[in-house]
MMTF fields as JSON, N, C-alpha, C and O atoms, coordinates in Angstrom:
{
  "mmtfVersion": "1.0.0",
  "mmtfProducer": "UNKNOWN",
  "numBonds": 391,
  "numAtoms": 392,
  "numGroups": 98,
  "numChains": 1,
  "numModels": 1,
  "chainsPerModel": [1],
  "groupsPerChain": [98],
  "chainIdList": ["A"],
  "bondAtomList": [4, 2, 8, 6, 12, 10, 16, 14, 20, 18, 24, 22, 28, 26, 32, 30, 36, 34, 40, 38, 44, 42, 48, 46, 52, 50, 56, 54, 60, 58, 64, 62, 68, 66, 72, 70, 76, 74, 80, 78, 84, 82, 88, 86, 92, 90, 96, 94, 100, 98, 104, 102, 108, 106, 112, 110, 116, 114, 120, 118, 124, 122, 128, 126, 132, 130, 136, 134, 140, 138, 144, 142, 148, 146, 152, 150, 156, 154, 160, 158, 164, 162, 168, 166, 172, 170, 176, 174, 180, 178, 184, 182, 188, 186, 192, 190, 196, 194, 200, 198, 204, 202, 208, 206, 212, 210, 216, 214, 220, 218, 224, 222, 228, 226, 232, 230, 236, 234, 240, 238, 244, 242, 248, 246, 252, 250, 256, 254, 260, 258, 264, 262, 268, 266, 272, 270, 276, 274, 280, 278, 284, 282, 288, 286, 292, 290, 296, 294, 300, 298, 304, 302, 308, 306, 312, 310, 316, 314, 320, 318, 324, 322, 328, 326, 332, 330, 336, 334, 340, 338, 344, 342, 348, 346, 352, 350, 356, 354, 360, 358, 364, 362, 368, 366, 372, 370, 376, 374, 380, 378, 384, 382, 388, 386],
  "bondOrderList": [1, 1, 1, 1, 1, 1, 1, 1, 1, 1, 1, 1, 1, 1, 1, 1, 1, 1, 1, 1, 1, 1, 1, 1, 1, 1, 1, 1, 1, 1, 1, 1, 1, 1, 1, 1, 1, 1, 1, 1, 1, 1, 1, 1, 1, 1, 1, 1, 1, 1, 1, 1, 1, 1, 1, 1, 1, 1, 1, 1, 1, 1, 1, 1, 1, 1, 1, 1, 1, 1, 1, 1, 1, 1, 1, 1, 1, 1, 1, 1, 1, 1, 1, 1, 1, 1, 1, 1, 1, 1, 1, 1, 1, 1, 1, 1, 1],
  "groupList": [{"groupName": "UNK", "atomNameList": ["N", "CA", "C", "O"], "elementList": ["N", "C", "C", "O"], "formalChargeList": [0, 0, 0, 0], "bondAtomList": [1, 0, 2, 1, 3, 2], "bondOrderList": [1, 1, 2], "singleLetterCode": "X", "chemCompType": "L-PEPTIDE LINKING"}],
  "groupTypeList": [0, 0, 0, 0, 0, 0, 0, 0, 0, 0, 0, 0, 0, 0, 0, 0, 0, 0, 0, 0, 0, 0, 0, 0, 0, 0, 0, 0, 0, 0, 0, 0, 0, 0, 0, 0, 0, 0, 0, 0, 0, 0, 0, 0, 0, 0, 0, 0, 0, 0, 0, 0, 0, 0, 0, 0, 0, 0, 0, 0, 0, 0, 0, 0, 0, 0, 0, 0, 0, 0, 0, 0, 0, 0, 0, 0, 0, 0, 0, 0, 0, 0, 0, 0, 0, 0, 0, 0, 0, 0, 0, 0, 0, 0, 0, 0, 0, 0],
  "groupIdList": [1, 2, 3, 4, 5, 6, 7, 8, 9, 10, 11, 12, 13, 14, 15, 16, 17, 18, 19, 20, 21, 22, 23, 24, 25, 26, 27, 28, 29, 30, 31, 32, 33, 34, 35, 36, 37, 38, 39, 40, 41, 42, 43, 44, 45, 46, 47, 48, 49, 50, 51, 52, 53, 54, 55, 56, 57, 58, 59, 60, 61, 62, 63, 64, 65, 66, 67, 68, 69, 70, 71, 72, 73, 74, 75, 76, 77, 78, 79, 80, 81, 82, 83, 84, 85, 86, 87, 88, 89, 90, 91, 92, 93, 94, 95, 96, 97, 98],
  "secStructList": [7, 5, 7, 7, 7, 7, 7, 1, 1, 2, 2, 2, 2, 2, 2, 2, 2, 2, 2, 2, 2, 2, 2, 2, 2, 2, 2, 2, 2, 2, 6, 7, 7, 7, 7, 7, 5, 7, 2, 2, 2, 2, 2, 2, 2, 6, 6, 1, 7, 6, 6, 7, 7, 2, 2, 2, 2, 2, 2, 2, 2, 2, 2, 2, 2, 6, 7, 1, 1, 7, 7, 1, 1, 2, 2, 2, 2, 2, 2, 2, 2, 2, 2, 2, 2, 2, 2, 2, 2, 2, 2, 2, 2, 2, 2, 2, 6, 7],
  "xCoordList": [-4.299, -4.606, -4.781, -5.498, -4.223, -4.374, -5.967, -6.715, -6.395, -7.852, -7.748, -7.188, -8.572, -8.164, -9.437, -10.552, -8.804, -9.379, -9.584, -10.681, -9.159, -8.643, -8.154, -7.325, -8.649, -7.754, -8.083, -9.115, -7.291, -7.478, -7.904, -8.496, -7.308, -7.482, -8.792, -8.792, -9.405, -10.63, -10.414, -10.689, -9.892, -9.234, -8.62, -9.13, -7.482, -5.94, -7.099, -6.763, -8.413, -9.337, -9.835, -9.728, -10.215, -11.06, -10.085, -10.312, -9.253, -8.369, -7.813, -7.791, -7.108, -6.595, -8.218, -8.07, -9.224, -10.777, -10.06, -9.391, -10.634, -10.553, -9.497, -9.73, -8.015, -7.518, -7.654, -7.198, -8.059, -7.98, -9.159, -9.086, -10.594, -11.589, -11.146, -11.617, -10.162, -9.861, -9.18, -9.575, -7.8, -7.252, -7.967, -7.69, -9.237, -9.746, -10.943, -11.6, -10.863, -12.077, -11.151, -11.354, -10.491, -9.312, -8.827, -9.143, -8.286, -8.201, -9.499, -9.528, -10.472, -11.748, -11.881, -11.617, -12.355, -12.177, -10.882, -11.186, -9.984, -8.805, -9.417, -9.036, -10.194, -10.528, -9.074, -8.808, -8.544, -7.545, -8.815, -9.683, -7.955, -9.138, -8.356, -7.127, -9.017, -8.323, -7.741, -6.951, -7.903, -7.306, -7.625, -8.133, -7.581, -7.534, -7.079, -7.365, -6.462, -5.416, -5.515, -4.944, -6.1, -6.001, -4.594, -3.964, -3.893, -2.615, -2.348, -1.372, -3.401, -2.576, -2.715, -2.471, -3.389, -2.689, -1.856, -1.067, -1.477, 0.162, 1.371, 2.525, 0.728, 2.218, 1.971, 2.701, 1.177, 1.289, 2.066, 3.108, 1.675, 2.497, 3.825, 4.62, 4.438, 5.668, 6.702, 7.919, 5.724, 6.448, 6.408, 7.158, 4.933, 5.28, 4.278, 3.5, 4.033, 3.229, 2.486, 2.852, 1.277, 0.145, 0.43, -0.212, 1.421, 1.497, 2.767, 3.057, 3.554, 4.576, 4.531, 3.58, 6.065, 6.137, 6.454, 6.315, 7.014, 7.049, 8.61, 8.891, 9.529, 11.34, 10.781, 11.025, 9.99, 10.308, 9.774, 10.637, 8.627, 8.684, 8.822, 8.326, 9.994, 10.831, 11.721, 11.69, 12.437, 13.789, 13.029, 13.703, 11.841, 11.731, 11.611, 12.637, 10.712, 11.192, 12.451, 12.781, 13.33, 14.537, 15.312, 15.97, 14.805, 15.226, 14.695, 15.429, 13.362, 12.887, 13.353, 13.621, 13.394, 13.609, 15.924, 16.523, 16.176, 17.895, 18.498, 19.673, 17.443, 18.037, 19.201, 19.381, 20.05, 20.955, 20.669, 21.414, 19.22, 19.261, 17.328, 16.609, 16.786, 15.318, 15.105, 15.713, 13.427, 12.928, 12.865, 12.751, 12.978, 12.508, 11.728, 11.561, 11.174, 10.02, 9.538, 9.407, 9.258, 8.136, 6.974, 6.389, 6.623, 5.551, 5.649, 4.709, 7.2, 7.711, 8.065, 7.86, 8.609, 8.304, 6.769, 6.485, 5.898, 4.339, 3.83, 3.14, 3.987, 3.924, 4.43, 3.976, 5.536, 6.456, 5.316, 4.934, 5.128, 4.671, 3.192, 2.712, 2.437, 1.545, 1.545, 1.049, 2.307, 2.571, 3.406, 3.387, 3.982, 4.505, 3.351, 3.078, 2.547, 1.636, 0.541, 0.019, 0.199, -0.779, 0.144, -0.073, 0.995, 2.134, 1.594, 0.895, 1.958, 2.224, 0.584, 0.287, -0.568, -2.139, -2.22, -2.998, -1.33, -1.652, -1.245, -1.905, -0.437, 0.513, -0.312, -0.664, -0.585, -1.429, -2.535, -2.67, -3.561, -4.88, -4.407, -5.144, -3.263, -3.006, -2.869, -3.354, -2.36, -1.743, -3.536, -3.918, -4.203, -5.578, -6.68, -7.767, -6.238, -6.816, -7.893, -8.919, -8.211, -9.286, -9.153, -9.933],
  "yCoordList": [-0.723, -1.848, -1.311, -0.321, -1.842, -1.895, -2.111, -2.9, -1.215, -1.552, -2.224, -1.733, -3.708, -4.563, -3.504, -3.102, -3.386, -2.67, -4.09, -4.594, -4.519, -4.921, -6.325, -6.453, -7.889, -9.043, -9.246, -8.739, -9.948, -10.775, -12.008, -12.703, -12.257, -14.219, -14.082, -13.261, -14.714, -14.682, -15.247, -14.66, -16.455, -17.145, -16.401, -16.199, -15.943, -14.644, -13.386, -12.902, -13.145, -12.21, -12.738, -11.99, -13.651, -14.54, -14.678, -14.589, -14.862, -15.22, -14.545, -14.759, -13.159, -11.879, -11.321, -10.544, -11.468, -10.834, -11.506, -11.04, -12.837, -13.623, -13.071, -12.71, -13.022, -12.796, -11.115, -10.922, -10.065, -8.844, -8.928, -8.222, -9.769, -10.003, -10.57, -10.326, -11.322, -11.802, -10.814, -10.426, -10.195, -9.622, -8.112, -7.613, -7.623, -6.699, -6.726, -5.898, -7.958, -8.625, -8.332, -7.648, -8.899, -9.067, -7.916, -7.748, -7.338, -5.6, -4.908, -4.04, -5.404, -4.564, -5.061, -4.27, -6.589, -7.299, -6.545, -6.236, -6.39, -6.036, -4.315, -3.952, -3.342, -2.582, -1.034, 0.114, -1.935, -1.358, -0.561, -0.943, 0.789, 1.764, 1.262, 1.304, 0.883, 0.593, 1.442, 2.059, 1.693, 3.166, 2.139, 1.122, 2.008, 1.645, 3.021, 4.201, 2.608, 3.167, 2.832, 1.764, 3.343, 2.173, 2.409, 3.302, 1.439, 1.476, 3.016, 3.526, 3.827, 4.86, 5.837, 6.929, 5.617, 6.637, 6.375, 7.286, 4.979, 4.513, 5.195, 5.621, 5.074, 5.184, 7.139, 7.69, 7.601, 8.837, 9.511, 10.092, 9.506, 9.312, 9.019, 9.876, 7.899, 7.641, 7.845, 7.883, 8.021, 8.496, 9.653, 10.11, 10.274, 11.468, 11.061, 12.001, 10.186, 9.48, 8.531, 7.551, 8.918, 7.562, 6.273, 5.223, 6.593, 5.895, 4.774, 3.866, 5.182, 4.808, 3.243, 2.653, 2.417, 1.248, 0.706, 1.39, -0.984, -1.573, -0.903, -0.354, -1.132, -0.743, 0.792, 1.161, 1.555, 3.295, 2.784, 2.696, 2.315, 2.197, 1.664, 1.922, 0.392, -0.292, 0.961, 1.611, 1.382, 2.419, 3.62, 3.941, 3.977, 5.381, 4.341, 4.369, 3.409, 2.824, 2.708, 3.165, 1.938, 2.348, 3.465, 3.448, 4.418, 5.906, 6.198, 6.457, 6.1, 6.631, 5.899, 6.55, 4.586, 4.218, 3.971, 3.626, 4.325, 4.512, 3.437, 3.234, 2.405, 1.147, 0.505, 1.218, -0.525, -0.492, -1.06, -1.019, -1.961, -2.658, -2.59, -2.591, -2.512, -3.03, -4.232, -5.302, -3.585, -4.704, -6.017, -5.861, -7.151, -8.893, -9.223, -8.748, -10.395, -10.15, -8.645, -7.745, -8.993, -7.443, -7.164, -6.133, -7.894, -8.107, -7.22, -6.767, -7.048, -6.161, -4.672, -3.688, -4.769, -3.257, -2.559, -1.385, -3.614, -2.858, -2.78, -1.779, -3.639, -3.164, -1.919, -1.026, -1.961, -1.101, 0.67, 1.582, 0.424, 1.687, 2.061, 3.157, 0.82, 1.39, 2.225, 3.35, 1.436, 2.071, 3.344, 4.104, 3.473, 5.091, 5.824, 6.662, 5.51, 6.178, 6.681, 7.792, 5.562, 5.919, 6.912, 8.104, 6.546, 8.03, 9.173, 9.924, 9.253, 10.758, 10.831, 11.85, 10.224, 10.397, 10.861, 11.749, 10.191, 10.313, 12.13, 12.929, 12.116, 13.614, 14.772, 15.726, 14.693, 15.495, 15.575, 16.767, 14.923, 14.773, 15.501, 16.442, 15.326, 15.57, 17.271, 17.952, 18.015, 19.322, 19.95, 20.907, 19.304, 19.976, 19.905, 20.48, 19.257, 18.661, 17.699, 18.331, 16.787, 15.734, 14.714, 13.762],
  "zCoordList": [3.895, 3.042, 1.628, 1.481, 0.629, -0.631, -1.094, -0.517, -2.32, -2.157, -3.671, -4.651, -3.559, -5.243, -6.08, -5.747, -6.972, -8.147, -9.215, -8.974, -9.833, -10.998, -10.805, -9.904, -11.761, -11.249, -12.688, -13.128, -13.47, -14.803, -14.8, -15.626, -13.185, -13.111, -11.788, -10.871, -11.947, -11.201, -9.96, -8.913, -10.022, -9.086, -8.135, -7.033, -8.498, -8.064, -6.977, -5.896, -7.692, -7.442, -5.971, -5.0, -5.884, -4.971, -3.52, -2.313, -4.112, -3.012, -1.912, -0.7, -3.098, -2.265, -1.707, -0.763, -1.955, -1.657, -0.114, 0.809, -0.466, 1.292, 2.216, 3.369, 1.475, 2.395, 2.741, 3.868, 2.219, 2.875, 3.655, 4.661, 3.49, 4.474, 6.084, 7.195, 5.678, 7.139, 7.83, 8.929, 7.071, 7.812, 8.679, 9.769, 7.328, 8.027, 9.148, 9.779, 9.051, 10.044, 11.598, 12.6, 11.316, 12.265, 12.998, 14.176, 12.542, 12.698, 13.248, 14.12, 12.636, 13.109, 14.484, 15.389, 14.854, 15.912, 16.96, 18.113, 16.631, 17.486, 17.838, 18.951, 17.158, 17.295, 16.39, 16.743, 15.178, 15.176, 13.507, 12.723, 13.908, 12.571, 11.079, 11.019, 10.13, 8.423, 8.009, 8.724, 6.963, 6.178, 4.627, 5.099, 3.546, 2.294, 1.043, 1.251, -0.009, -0.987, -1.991, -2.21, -2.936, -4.461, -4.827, -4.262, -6.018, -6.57, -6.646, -6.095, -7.464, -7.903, -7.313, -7.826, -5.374, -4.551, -4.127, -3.877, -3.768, -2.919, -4.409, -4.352, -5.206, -6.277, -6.822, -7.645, -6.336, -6.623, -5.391, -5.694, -3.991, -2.161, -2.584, -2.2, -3.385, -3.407, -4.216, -4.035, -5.519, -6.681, -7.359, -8.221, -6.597, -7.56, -8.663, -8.823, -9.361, -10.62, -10.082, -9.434, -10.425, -10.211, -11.323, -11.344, -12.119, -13.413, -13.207, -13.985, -11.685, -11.85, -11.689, -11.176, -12.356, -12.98, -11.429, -10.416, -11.49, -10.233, -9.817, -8.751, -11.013, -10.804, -10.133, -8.984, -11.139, -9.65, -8.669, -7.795, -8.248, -6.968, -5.862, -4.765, -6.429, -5.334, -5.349, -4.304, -6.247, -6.554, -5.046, -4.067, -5.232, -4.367, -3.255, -2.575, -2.809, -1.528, -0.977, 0.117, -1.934, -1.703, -0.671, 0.37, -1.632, -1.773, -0.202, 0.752, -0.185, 1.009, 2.461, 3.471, 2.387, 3.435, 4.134, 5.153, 3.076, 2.974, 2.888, 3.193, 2.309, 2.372, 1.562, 0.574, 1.569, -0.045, -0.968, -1.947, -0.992, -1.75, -1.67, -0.671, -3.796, -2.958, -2.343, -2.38, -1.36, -0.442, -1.808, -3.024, -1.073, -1.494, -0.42, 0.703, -1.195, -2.534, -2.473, -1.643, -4.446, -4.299, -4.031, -4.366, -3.521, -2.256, -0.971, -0.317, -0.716, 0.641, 0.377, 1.089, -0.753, -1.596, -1.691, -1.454, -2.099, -2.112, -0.781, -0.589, 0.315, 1.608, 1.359, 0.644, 2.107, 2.718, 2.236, 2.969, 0.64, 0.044, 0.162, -0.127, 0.702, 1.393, 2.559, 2.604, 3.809, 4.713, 4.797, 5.765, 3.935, 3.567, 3.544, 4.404, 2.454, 1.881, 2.811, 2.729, 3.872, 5.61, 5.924, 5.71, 6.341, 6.811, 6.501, 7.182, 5.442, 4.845, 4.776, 5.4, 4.309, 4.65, 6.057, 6.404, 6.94, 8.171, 8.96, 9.625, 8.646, 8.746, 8.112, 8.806, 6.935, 6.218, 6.776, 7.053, 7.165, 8.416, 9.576, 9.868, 10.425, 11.303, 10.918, 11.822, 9.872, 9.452, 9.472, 10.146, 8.765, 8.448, 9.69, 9.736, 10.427, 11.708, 11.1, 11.352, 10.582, 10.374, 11.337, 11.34]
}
């Protein structure tokens, strides 16, 4: 899960709040373990740059997953690069034994 840092619109804030509450409610209930990522660890995991823009990192999704075209919406691109990003968190834990 993406962890919200940052909303301009308060509203926009409120909303995504609710919905990552449910879904992690949900998950917890299911007994499934979280993981959370702020922006600029998913975009440092994928790009190389914590700095990087939205075009690099649909472009390295792209890249990474061999696809021909970026994911739509970019909504499925910032998925997708979270779940990269558990990956490779996940692998790296696994190398150090945690």
């Amino acid at each position: 899960v993406e962890k919200l840092f940052f909303a301009r619109n308060v509203t926009t804030a409120m909303t995504v709040g609710q919905a990552r509450g449910v879904a992690m409610l949900a998950l917890a209930d299911a007994g499934v373990a979280v993981s959370e990522y702020t922006p600029l660890e998913v975009k440092q995991a994928i790009a190389g740059y914590g700095r990087a823009d939205k075009i690099q990192m649909q472009t390295m999704v792209r890249t990474l997953l061999a696809l021909t075209e970026a994911p739509r919406p970019d909504d499925a691109a910032d998925a997708l690069a979270v779940a990269i990003c558990h990956l490779h968190s996940a692998k790296m834990k696994a190398l150090i034994g945690e």
